[in-house]
C-alpha positions in Angstrom: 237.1 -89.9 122.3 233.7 -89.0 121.4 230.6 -91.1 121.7 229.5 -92.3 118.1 226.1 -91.7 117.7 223.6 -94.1 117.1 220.2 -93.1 114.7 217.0 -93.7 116.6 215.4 -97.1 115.1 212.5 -96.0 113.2 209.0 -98.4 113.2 208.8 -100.4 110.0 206.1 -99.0 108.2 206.8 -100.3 104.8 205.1 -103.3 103.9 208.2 -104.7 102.4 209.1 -105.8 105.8 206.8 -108.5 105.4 209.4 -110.0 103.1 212.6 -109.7 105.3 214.4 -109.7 108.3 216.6 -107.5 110.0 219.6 -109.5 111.9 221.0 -108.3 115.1 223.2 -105.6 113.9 221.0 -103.8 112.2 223.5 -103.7 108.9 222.6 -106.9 107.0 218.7 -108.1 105.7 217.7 -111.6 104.5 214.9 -112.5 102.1 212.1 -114.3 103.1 211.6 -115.8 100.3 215.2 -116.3 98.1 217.3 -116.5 101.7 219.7 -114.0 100.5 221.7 -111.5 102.2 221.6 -108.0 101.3 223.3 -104.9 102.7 221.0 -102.6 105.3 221.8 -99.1 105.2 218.9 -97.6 106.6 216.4 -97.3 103.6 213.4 -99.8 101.8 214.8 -98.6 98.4 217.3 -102.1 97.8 214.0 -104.3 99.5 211.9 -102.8 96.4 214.4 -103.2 93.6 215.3 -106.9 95.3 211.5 -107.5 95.6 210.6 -106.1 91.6 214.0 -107.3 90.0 213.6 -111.2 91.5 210.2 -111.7 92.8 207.8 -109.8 90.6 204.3 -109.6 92.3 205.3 -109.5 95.8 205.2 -106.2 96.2 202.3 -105.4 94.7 200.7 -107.7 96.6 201.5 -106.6 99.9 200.8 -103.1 98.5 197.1 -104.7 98.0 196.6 -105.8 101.4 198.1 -102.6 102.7 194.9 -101.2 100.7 192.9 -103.3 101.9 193.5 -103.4 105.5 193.4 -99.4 105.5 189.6 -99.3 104.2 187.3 -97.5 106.0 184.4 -99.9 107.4 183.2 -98.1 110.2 180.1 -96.9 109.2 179.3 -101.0 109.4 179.7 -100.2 113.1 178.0 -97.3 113.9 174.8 -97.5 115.8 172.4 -95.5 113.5 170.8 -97.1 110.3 171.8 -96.9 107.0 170.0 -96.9 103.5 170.4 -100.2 101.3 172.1 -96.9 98.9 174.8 -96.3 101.3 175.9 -99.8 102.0 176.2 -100.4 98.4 178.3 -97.4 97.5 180.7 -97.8 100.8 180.6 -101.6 99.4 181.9 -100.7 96.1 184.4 -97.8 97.0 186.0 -100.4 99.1 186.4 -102.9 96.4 187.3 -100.7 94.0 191.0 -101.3 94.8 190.7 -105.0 94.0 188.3 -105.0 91.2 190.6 -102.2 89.5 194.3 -104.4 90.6 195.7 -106.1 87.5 196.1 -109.3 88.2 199.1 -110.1 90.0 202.2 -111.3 88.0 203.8 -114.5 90.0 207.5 -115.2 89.6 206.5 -117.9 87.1 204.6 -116.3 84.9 206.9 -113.5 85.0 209.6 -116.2 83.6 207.4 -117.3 81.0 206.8 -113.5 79.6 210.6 -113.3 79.7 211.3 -116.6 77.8 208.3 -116.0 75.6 210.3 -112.5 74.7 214.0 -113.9 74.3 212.2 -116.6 72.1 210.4 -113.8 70.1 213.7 -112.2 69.6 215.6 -114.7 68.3 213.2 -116.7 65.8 211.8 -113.1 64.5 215.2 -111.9 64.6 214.7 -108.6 66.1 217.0 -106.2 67.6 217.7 -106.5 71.2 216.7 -102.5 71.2 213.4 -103.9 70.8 212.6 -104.2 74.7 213.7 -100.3 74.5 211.1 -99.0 72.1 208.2 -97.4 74.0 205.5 -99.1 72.0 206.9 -102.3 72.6 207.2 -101.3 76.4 203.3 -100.2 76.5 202.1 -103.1 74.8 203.8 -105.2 77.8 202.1 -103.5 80.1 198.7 -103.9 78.6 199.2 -107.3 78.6 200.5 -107.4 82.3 201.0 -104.0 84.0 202.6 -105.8 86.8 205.4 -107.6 84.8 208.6 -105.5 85.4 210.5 -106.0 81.7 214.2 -106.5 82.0 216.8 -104.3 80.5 218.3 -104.9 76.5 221.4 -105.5 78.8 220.0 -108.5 81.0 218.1 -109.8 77.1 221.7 -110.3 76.3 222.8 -111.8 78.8 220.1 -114.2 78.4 221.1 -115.0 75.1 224.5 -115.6 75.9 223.2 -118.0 78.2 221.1 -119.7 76.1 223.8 -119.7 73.4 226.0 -121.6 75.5 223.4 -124.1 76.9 222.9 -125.1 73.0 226.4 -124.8 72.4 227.1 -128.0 75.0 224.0 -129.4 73.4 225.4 -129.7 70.3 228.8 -130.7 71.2 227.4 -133.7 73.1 225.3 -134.7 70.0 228.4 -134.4 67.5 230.5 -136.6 69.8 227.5 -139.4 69.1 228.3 -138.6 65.0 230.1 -141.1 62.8 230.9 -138.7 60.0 230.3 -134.7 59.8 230.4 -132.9 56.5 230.9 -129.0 56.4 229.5 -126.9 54.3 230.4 -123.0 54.1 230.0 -119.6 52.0 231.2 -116.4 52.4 228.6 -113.3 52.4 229.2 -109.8 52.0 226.9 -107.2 54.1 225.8 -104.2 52.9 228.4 -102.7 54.9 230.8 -104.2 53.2 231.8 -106.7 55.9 232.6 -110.4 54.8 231.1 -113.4 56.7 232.2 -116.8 57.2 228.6 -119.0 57.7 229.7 -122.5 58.4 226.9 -125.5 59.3 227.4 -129.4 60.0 225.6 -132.3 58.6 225.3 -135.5 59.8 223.2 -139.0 60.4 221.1 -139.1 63.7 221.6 -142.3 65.3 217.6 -142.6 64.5 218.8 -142.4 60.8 217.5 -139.0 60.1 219.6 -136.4 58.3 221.2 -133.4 60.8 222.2 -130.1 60.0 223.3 -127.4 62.4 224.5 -123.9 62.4 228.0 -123.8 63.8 228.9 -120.3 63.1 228.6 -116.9 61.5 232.1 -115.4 61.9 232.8 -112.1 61.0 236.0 -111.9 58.9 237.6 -109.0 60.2 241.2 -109.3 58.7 239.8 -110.1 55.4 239.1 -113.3 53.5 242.1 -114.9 51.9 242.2 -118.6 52.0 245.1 -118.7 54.4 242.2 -116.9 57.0 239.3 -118.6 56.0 241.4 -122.4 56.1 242.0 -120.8 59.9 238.6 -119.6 61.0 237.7 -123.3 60.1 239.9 -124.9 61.6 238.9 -122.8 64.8 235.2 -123.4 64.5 235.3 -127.2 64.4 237.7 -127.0 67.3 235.1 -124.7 69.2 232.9 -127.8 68.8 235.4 -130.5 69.9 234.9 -131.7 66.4 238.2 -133.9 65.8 239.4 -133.5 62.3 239.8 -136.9 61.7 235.8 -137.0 61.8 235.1 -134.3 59.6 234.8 -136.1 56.1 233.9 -133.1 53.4 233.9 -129.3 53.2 231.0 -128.3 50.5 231.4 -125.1 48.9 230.5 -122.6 45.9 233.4 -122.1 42.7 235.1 -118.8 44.3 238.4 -118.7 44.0 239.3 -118.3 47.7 237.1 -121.0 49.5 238.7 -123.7 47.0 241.8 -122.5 48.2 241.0 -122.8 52.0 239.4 -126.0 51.6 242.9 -127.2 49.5 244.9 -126.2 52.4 243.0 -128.1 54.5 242.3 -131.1 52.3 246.6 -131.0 52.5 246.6 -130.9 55.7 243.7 -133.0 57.3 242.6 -134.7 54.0 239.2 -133.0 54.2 237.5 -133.8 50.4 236.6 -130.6 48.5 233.9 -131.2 46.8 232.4 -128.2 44.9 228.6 -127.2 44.9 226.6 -128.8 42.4 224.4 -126.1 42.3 226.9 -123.8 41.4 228.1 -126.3 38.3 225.0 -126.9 37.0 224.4 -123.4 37.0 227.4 -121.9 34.8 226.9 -125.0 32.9 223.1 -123.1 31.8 224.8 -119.8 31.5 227.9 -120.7 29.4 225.4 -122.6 27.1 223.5 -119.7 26.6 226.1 -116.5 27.0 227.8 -117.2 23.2 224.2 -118.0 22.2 223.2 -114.3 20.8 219.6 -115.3 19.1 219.2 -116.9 22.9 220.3 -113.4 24.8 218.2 -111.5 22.5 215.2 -113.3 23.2 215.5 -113.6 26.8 216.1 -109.7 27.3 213.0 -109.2 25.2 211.2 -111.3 27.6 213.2 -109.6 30.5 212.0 -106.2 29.0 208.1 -106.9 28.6 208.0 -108.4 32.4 209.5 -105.3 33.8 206.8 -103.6 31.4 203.8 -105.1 33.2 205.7 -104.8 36.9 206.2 -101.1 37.0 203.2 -100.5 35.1 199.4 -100.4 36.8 197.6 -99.8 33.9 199.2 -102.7 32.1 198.9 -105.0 35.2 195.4 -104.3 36.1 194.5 -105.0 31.6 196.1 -108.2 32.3 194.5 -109.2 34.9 191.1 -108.2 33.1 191.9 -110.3 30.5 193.5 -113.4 32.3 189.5 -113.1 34.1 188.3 -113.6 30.3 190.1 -115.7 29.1 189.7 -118.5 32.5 194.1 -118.3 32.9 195.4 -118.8 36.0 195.4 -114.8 38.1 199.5 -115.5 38.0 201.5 -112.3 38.1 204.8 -111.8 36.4 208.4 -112.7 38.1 211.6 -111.2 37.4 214.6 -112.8 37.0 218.0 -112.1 38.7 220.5 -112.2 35.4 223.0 -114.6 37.3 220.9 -117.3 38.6 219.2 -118.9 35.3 216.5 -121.1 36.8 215.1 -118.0 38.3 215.1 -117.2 33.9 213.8 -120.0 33.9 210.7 -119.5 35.7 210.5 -116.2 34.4 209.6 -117.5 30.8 207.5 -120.6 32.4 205.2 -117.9 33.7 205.2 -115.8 30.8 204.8 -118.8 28.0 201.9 -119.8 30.6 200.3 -116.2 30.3 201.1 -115.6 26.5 197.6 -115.1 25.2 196.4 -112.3 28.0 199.6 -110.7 27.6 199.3 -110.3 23.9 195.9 -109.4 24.5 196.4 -106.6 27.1 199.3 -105.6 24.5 196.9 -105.1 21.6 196.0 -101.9 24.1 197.6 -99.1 23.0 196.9 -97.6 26.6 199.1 -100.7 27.5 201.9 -100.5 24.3 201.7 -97.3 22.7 203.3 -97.0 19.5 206.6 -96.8 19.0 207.5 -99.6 21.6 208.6 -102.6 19.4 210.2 -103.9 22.4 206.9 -104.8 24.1 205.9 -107.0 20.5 207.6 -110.2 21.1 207.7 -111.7 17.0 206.3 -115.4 17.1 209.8 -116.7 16.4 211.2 -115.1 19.8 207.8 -117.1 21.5 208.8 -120.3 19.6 212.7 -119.7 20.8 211.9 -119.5 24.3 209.5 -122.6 24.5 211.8 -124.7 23.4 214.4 -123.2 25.6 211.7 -124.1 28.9 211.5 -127.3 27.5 215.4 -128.2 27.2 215.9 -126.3 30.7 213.0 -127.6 32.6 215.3 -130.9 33.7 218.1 -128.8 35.0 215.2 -126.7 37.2 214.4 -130.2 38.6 217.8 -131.5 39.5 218.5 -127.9 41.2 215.6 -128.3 43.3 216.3 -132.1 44.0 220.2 -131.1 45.1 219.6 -127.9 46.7 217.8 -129.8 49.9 219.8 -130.7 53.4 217.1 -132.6 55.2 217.5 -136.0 52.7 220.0 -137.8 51.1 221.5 -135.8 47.5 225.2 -136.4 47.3 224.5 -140.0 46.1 222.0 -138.6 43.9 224.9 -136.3 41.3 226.0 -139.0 39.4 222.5 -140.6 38.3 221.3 -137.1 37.8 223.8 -135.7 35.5 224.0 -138.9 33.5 220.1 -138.7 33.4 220.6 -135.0 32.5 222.8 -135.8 29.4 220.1 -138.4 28.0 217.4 -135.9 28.7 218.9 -133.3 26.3 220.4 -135.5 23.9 216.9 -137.5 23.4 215.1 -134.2 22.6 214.7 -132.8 19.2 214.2 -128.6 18.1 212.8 -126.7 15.7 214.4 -123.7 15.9 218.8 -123.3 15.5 219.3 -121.4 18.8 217.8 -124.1 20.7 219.5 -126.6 18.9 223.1 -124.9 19.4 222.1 -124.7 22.9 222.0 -128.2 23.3 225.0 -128.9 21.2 226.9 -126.2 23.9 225.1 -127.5 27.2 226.4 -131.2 26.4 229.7 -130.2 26.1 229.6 -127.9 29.2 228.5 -131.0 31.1 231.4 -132.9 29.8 234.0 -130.3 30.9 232.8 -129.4 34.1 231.6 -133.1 35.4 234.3 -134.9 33.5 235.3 -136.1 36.9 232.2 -137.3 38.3 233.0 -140.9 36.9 237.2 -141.1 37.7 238.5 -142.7 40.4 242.0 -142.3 41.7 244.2 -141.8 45.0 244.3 -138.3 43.9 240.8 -137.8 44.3 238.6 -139.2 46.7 235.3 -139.3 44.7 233.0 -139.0 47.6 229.9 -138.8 45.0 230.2 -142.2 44.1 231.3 -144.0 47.4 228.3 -141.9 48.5 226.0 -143.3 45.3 227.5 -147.2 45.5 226.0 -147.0 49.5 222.7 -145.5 48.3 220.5 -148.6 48.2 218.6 -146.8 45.2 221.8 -146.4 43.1 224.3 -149.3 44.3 224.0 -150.8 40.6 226.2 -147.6 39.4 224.5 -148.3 36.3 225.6 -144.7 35.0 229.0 -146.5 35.0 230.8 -148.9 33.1 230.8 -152.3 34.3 234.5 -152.1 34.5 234.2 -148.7 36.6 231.6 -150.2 38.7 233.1 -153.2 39.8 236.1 -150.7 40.7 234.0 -149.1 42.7 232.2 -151.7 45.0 236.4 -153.3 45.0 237.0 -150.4 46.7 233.9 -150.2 49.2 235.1 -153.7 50.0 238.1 -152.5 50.9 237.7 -149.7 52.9 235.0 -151.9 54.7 237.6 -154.2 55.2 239.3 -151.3 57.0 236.7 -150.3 58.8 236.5 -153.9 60.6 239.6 -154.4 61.3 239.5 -150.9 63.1 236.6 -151.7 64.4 238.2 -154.7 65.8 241.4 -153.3 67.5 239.1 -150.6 69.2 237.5 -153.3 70.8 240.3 -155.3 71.9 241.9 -152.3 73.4 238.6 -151.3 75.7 238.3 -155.3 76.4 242.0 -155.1 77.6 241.9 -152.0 79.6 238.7 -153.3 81.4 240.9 -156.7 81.8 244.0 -154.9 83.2 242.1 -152.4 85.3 239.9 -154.9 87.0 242.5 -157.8 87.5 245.8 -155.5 88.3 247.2 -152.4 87.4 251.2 -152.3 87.6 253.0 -149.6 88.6 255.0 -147.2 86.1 258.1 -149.0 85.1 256.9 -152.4 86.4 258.3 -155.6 84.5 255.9 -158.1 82.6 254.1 -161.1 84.7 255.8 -164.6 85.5 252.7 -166.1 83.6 252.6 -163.6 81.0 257.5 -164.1 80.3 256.6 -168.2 80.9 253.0 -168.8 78.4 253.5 -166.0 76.2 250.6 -164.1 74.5 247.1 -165.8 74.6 246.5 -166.2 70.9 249.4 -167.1 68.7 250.1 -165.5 64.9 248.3 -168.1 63.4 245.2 -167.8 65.2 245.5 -164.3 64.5 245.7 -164.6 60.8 242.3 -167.2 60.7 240.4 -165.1 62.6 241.4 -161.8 60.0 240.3 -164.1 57.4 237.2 -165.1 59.1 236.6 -161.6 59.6 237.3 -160.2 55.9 234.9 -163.1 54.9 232.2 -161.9 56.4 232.9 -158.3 55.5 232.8 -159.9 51.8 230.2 -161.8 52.2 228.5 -158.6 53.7 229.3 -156.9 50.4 228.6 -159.1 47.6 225.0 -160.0 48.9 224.6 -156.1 49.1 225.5 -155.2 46.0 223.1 -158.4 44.8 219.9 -157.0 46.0 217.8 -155.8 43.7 218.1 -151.5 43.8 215.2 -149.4 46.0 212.7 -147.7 44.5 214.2 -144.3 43.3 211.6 -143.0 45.5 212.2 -144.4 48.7 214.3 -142.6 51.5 217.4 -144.3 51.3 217.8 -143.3 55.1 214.4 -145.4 55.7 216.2 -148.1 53.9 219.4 -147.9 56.5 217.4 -147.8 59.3 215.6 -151.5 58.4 218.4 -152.8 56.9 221.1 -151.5 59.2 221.4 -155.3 60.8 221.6 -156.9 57.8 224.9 -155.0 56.4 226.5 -154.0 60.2 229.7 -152.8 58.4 228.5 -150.8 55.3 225.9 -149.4 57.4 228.8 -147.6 59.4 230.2 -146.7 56.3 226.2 -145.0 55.0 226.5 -142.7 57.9 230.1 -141.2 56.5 229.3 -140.4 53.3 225.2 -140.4 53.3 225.9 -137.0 55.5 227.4 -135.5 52.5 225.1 -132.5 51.2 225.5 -132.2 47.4 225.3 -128.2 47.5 226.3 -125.2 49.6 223.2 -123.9 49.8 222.6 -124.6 53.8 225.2 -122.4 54.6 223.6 -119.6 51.8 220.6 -119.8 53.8 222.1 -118.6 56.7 222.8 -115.3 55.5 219.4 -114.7 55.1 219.3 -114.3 59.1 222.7 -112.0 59.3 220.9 -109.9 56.6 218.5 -109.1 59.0 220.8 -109.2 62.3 223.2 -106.7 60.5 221.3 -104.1 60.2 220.9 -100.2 61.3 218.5 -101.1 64.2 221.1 -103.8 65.1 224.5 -101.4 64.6 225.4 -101.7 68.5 225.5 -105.6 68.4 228.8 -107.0 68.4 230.1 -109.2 66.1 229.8 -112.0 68.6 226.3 -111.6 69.4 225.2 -111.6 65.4 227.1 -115.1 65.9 224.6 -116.0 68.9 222.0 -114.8 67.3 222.0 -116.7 64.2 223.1 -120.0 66.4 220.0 -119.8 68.3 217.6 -118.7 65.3 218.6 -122.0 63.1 219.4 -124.4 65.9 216.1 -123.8 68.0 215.8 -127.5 67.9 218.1 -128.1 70.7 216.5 -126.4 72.8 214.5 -130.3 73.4 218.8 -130.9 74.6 219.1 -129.0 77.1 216.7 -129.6 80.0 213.0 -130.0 80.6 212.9 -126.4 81.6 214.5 -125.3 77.5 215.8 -122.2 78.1 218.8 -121.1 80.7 218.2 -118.2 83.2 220.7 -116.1 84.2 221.0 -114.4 87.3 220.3 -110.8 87.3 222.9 -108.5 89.5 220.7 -106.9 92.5 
């Protein structure tokens, strides 16, 4: 057999030596400074890309003191003199290497440039290409020339790190929650592809109002209600959510989420309860749709805006003579046609800029003849004033509802009875107005006809909700007869709650008991002492301390609903949190139904992040990674969950 032959050793040169060490074998190398093992076959090249890929700065550095060692100085040494000129300029060519050396980049500050990156990405929502883009890549270096910028590839693995470290975040939070509402709407892309946002709301154990992202699910089968009842179902069991703990699904009027949320109010008695943004908004519109002196004078309006928009020369005349006349220097707004309190701010801002307007229109530069259109008549000014003023209540309530981070649900029954007395209390001038508010009145009665019934049919949520909402616990919107229905029935499901309450403690006292004292063996028969004395309390012992209990509970209530109301402007939360001691049992029952969000519109403002994720310079993104990224964009406050250090590394491959 031939003699294998063996390559002569060659005499480590490299400065990257400085870093490892070469075992006995000559086939495996260990770092210095990580302790791990790498294969040797011969070459520096995997000691450089180990060195740059895990411990930037290293390298460089020993490339500086390679530098360094290799200067020239001898002329220091040689015996004849030298002028003070050539000192200095061996001086500086020998320094130039360090004063010209960009400061060295340290493994932690090369983490923080990452971080500072991945958290860039997310909360601006830019595509993952980003890190790709030569600008961005030259702007890094300027910055630090010796931070080595990780791959779009290893960015997404970050994320789907840090996705998961929030992920357990959250779940360990929503274990801590007494109740969780859902809310959820369905968005189509530009695409055409149909997402499924879904976010959880829910009292803090500090009494503050929570709300989450849970998911952004693309709906690739489509979105019937059998699908979207599933993906549901699936996203609150991604979250080890138990259904019995989810206590409403909030949603808009289509046809197909009603659906869903019926299947699963059928099958887990989830409450439905519809957006109330949504019904105060068609109750505007079908108010107004059969009301043609009302159309006219609104697409007038709609017309002479879009007029002053498109136009320069009309804009810049009105803002010439908004400077003369000392008005506000408020531009126009447009409306969108199927929201009406964005109308509605369309005429506030043009009955608040009426005299400039008519003033830039007297221009025929401005409105040349033959454009009645741009001459709104006095009666078509008169029309829409009063229409503001009848409107400007609903624009309120909208606003009020249309918030997550407080209390609202509670708040729908004062507001629409307070709505009705509004409009009923004001008097017109001018017959479209007047039919208006004869048509809005009875569009409130249709479509809130509800708001005030309670049966076993339907759980009216709004008004448990409003009777444990310290500002509204009179239910004066309600009969007396309906009220005291009401707090009967808080009474009794407190009563249940106690009782439950109860049992769950007896059973964790008796585990403990039987755990600590003996634990029998499967199939073992009952103690002597146990057959002999019997049970330790008898039936009627039982039955007085029930009573004892519901007494309390009773007592609990009546001197709760006693109290005089809060002030409608106090945080009902607030109000919990001091009072919390006082009323033990309904305060279990405030953080059920307090959670409840009276619109849909968290889950609407979601798809204001896949609008961006979903886009051309985001086309190689998965579906799943849109998901992450929206998670991580809206839930950046658990990153205070999930260490000191915030953000999860992951391990690059070498």
């Amino acid at each position: 057999m031939a003699a294998t032959s063996v390559p002569a050793s060659r005499a480590k040169t490299s400065k990257v030596w400085d870093h490892f060490t070469l075992n006995s074998s000559k086939t495996r190398i260990t770092c210095s400074v990580c302790k791990m093992d790498l294969a040797y076959h011969g070459s520096t090249t995997t000691m450089r890309e180990h060195l740059k890929r895990k411990h930037f700065g290293y390298l460089e550095e020993s490339l500086c003191a390679k530098k360094s060692n290799s200067t020239n100085y001898g002329f220091l040494l040689e015996r004849q003199p030298c002028t003070p000129q050539q000192v200095a300029a061996h001086t500086d060519h020998a320094l130039d290497g360090f004063v010209q050396m960009a400061p060295l980049c340290s493994t932690e500050t090369a983490e923080r440039c990452t971080d500072s990156i991945l958290h860039m990405i997310v909360k601006d929502m830019r595509p993952l290409s980003m890190v790709e883009d030569e600008g961005f890549q030259e702007m890094i270096k300027v910055f630090n020339p010796n931070y080595s910028l990780p791959s779009k590839d290893s960015f997404k693995e970050m994320m789907e790190s840090e996705y998961e470290g929030r992920k357990m975040a959250l779940k360990s939070i929503l274990q801590g929650a007494a109740g969780v509402a859902l809310t959820t709407d369905v968005w189509t892309s530009v695409p055409a592809e149909a997402y499924l946002g879904v976010m959880c709301h829910f009292v803090g154990e500090d009494w503050s109002m929570q709300s989450y992202s849970l998911s952004t699910t693309l709906l690739e089968d489509g979105h019937t209600a059998e699908i979207i009842a599933e993906w549901l179902e699936s996203v609150v069991a991604s979250f080890d959510i138990s259904p019995d703990k989810i206590n409403a699904v909030v949603h808009d009027n289509s046809v197909n989420v009603v659906a869903a949320v019926k299947i699963l109010s059928d099958k887990h008695g989830w409450t439905s309860v519809a957006c109330a943004g949504h019904t105060l908004n068609l109750v505007v519109e079908c108010a107004t749709s059969d009301n043609q002196t009302m159309t006219t004078c609104v697409a007038a309006a709609r017309g002479l805006v879009h007029h002053f928009r498109v136009s320069e020369l009309a804009s810049s005349k009105l803002r010439d003579k908004q400077q003369k006349m000392g008005t506000p220097h408020q531009a126009l707004v447009s409306d969108v046609s199927s929201c009406w309190n964005s109308t509605y701010l369309m005429l506030a801002r043009l009955l608040e800029q009426r005299w400039p307007l008519t003033a830039a229109l007297s221009d025929l530069a401005v409105a040349p003849k033959g454009r009645p259109d741009l001459d709104l008549k006095p009666e078509h000014w008169a029309v829409l004033e009063e229409f503001c003023q009848a409107v400007e209540p609903f624009d309120g309530a909208t606003v009020i509802l249309r918030g997550h981070e407080y209390v609202t649900l509670s708040a729908i029954p004062h507001l629409v009875h307070s709505l009705g007395k509004s409009i009923q209390s004001l008097s017109f001038d001018t017959s479209a107005v007047q039919l208006f508010q004869t048509q809005v009145m009875e569009q409130i009665s249709t479509r809130w006809h509800e708001l005030s019934v309670f049966h076993d049919d339907f759980p009216n949520k709004a008004l448990l909700a409003a009777a444990l909402d310290p500002r509204f616990r009179k239910l004066k919107f309600l009969s007396p007869q309906e009220a005291f229905k009401v707090k009967s029935i808080v009474q009794s499901i407190a009563f249940a709650l106690s009782k439950e309450l109860k049992q769950i403690k007896s059973d964790e006292t008796e585990s403990v008991v039987t755990t600590a004292v003996h634990t029998p063996k499967p199939g073992a028969k009952s103690s002597f002492i146990a057959k002999v004395l019997g049970p330790d309390t008898s039936d009627e012992e039982e039955e007085d301390e029930e009573q004892k209990m519901n007494q309390t509970v009773q007592n609990e209530v009546l001197v709760y609903f006693g109290d005089h109301p809060a002030a409608k402007r106090e945080d009902p939360l607030s109000w919990w949190r001091t009072n919390a001691t006082r009323f033990p049992t309904l305060s279990k029952l405030a953080r059920v139904f307090l959670c409840i969000p009276a619109t849909s519109t968290p889950a609407e403002l979601l798809f204001s992040a896949p609008g961006n994720v979903a886009s051309k310079l985001r086309a190689g993104l998965s579906a799943e990674h849109v998901d992450m990224q929206v998670f991580l964009h809206h839930n950046h406050r658990l990153k205070n969950h999930i260490g000191a250090d915030c953000v999860l590394k992951v391990e690059l491959n070498t």
